[in-house]
C-alpha positions in Angstrom: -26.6 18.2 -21.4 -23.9 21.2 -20.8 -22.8 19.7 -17.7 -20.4 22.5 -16.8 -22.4 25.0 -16.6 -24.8 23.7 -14.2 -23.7 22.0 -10.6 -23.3 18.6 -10.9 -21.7 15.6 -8.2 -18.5 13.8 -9.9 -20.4 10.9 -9.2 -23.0 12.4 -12.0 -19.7 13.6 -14.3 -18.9 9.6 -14.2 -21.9 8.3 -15.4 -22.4 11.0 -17.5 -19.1 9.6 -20.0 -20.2 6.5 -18.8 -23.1 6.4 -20.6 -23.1 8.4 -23.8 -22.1 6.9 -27.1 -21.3 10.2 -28.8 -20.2 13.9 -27.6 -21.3 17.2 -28.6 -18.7 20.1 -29.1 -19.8 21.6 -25.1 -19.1 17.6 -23.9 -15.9 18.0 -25.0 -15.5 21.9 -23.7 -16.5 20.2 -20.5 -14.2 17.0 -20.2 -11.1 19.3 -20.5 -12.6 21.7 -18.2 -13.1 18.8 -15.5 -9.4 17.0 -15.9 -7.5 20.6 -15.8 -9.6 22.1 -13.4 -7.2 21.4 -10.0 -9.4 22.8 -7.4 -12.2 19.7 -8.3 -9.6 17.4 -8.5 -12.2 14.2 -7.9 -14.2 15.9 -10.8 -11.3 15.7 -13.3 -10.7 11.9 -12.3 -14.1 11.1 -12.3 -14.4 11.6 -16.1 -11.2 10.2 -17.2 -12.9 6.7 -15.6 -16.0 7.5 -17.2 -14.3 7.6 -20.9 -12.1 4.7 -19.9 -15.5 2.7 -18.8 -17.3 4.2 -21.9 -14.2 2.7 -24.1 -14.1 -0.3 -23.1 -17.2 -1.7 -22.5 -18.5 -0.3 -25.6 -17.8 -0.8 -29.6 -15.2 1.1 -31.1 -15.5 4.8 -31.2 -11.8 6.3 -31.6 -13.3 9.8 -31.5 -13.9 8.9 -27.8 -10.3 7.9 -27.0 -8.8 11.1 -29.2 -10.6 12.8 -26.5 -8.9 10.6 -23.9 -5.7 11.4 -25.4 -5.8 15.3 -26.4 -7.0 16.0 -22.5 -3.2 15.1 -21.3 -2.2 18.6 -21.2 -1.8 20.6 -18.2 -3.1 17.7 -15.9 -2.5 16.1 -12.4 -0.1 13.7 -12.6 -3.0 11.3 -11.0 -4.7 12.7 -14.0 -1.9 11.9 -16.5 -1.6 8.3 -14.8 -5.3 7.7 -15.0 -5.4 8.3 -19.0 -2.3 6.4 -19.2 -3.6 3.0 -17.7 -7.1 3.6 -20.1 -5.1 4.4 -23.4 -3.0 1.1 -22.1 -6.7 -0.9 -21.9 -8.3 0.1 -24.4 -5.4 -0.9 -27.0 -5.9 -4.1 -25.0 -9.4 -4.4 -25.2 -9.5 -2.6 -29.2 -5.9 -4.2 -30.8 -7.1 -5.2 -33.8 -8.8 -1.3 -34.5 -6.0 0.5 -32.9 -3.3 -1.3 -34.9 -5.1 -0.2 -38.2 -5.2 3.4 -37.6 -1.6 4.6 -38.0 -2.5 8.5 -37.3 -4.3 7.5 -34.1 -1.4 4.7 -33.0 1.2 7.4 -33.6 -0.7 9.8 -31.2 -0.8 6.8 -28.6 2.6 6.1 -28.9 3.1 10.1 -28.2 1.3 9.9 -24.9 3.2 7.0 -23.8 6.5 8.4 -24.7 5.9 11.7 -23.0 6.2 10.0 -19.5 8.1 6.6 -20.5 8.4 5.1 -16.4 5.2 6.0 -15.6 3.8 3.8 -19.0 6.2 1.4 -18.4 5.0 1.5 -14.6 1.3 1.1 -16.0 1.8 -1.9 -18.2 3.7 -3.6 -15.5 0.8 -3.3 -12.9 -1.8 -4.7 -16.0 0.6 -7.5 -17.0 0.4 -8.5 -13.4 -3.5 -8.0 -13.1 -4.0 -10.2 -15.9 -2.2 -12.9 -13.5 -5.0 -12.6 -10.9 -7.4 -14.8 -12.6 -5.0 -18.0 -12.2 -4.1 -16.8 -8.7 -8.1 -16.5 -7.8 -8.0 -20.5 -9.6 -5.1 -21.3 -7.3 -6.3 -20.4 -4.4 -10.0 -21.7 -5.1 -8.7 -25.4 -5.5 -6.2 -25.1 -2.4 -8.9 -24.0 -0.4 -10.8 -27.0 -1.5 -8.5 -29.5 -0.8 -7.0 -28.2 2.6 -10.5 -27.1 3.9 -11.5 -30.6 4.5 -8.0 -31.4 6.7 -8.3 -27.9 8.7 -9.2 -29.8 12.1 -6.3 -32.4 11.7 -3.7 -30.0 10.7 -1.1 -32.8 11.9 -2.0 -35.3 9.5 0.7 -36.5 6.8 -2.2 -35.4 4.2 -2.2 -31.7 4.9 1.5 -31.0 4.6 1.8 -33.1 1.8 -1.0 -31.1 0.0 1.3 -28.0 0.7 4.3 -29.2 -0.5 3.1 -29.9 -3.7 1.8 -26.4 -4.0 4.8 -24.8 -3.1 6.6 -24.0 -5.8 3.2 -22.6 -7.4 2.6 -20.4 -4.2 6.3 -19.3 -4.7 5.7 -18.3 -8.5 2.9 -16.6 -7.1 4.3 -14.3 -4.4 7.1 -13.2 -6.8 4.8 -11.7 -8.9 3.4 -9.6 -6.4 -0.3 -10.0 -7.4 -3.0 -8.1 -5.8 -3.5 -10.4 -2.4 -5.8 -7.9 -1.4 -8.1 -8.7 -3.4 -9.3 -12.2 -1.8 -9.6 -10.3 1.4 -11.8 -7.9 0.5 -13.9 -9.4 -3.1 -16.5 -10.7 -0.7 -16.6 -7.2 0.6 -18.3 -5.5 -2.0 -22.1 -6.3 -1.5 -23.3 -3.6 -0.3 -25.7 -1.1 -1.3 -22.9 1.4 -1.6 -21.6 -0.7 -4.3 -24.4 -2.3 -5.8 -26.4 0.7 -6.8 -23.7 3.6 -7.4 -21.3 2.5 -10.4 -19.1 5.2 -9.7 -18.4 4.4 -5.9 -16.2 1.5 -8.0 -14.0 4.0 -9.1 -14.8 7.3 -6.4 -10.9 8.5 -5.3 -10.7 8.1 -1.2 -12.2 10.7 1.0 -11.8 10.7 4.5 -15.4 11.7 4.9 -16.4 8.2 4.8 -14.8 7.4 8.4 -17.0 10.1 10.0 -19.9 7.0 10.2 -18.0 4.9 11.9 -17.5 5.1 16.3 -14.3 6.3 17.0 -12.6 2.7 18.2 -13.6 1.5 14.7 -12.6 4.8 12.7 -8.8 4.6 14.9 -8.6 1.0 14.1 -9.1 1.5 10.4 -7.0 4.6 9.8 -4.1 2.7 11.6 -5.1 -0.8 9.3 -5.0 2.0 6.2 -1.8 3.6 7.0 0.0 0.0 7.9 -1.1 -1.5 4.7 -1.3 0.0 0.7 -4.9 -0.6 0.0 -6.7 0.9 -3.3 -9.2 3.3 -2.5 -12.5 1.1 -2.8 -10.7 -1.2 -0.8 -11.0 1.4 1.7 -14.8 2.0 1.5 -14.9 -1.3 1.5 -13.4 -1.8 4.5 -15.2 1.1 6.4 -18.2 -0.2 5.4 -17.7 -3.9 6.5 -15.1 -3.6 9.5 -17.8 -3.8 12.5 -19.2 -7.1 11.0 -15.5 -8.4 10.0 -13.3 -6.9 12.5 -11.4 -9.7 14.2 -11.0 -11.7 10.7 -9.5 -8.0 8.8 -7.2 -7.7 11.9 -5.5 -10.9 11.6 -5.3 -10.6 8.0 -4.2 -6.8 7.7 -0.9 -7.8 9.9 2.2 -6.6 10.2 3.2 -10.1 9.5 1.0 -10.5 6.1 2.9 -7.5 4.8 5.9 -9.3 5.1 5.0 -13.1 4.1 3.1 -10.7 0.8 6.7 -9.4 0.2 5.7 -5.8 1.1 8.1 -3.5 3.3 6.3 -2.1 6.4 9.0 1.2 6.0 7.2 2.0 3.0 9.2 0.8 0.5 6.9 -1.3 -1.3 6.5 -3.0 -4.7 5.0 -1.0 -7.2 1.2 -1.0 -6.6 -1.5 1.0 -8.6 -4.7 1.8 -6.9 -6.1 2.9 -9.8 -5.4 -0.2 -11.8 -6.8 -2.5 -8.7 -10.0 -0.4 -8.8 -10.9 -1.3 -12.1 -10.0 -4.7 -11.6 -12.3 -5.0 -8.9 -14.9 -2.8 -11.4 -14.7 -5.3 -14.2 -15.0 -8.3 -12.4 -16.9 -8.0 -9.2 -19.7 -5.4 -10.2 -22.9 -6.3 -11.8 -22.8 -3.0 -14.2 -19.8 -4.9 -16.0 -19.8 -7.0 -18.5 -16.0 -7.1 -20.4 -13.5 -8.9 -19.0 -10.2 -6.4 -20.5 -7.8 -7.8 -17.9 -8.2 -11.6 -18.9 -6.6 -10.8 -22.2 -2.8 -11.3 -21.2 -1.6 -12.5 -25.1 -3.3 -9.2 -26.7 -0.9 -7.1 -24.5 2.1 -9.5 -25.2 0.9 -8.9 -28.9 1.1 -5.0 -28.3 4.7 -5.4 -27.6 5.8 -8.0 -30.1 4.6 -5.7 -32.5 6.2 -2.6 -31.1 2.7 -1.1 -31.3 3.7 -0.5 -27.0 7.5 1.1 -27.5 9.8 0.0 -24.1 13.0 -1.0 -23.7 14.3 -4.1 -24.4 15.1 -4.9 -20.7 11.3 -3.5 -19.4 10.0 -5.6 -22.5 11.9 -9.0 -20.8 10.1 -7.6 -17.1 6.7 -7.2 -18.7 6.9 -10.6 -20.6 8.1 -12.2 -17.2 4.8 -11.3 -16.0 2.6 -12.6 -18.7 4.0 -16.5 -18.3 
């Protein structure tokens, strides 16, 4: 299939280097077409995913992440930061490959040089994705001891139950973890998600307010604009906001940004969407079936081993997230 010369969705471009194990001469022609074409720029992001999903779900093919790697030039810097977190994955996911092959580790370790805060941004936001799991395990036991006392807040037995959390839930908001996600995991089945794999990881267009009546469509661009959601967030939350209206207004607050730690003037901590979409990708959709954020000692590994070169001081921020 020559994809490029023949009209094709992004959504098809994704499943496209979803899908195939190998690449003929014209796939590659094509890939670097896609990521450096800036007029389609959903096209060019749409196949960086697709190799990253490829990579990681799949055996080892480091053909398939030189191609990753060679199609940094003359990108989008969304672009660039897109093959930055999958290079960053996949070493996760593929340590004890990548660590073996010195020619392909040195042209990692070029990639991640070339823009050093925007890596060091990257493995910040997957060193706190790894955390999500233990906050998910958190707030499942809470919830089953408080849910029980939730009509006789009062009682001696509630507070006490939150005391004893407290310097858990503390740990926990200092990290800065995703809390979007428990609003919006149980969001995500619907047909939109379950039979498109590449809605998972589709940048936001604004097209998808147009179905919505216009109360619902202000409401929601004033909830997106108040609050830093990633983008499937977003179709999530046009898809389900007339069923869940009154419970996503009381959550998406002004005053849950600021118990979450976020700063309502924009200033917020360092979030990345694209990061948060996988997350989501990997473990809410049924087309997944590798867990690469749950390994948080293989990226400690990367940097004891210098085979991820930062800083000393961004090395003690990284490792701060991965206790």
């Amino acid at each position: 299939m020559y994809l490029h010369h023949h009209y094709v969705s992004s959504e098809e471009i994704f499943e496209y280097y979803r899908n195939h194990a190998t690449f003929s001469q014209e796939d590659v022609a094509d890939f670097y077409v896609y990521v450096q074409d800036i007029t389609k720029p959903t096209d060019g992001l749409m196949a960086i995913a697709g190799l990253t999903i490829n990579l990681l779900e799949n055996d080892w093919n480091p053909d398939n992440l030189m191609l990753l790697l060679t199609s940094c030039d003359g990108i989008s810097p969304e672009c660039f930061e897109r093959v930055i977190v999958g290079v960053t994955l996949v070493m996760i996911q593929h340590d004890q490959f990548v660590r073996r092959d010195k020619a392909l580790l040195g042209e990692i370790q070029e990639v991640l040089t070339y823009a050093p805060e925007l890596s060091f941004t990257a493995l910040c936001n997957i060193a706190r994705t790894t955390q999500m799991k233990r906050m998910e395990q958190f707030n499942a036991q809470l919830t089953k001891e408080l849910l029980p006392l939730m009509n006789n807040r009062e009682s001696n037995e509630f507070y006490d139950i939150i005391r004893s959390r407290q310097s858990e839930m503390e740990h926990i908001a200092k990290m800065h973890l995703d809390q979007n996600f428990l609003i919006f995991r149980d969001f995500y089945n619907t047909p939109f998600f379950r039979e498109n794999a590449s809605h998972w990881l589709l940048p936001w267009n604004e097209k998808a307010l147009l179905n919505m009546d216009e109360e619902d469509r202000s409401e929601v661009e004033n909830l997106m604009n108040l609050w830093p959601l990633c983008d499937s967030d977003k179709y999530a939350l046009c898809q389900m906001y007339r069923s869940f209206k009154h419970m996503i207004k009381s959550q998406l607050s002004v005053d849950s940004l600021q118990e979450v730690g976020i700063d309502i003037q924009g200033k917020s901590i360092i979030t990345n969407g694209y990061i948060q979409q996988l997350y989501r990708y990997f473990r809410l959709s049924s087309f997944s079936h590798t867990k690469p954020f749950e390994a948080a000692y293989k990226l400690r590994d990367l940097l004891v081993y210098r085979l991820v070169v930062v800083g000393s001081r961004a090395q003690q921020s990284i490792n701060q997230l991965l206790v």
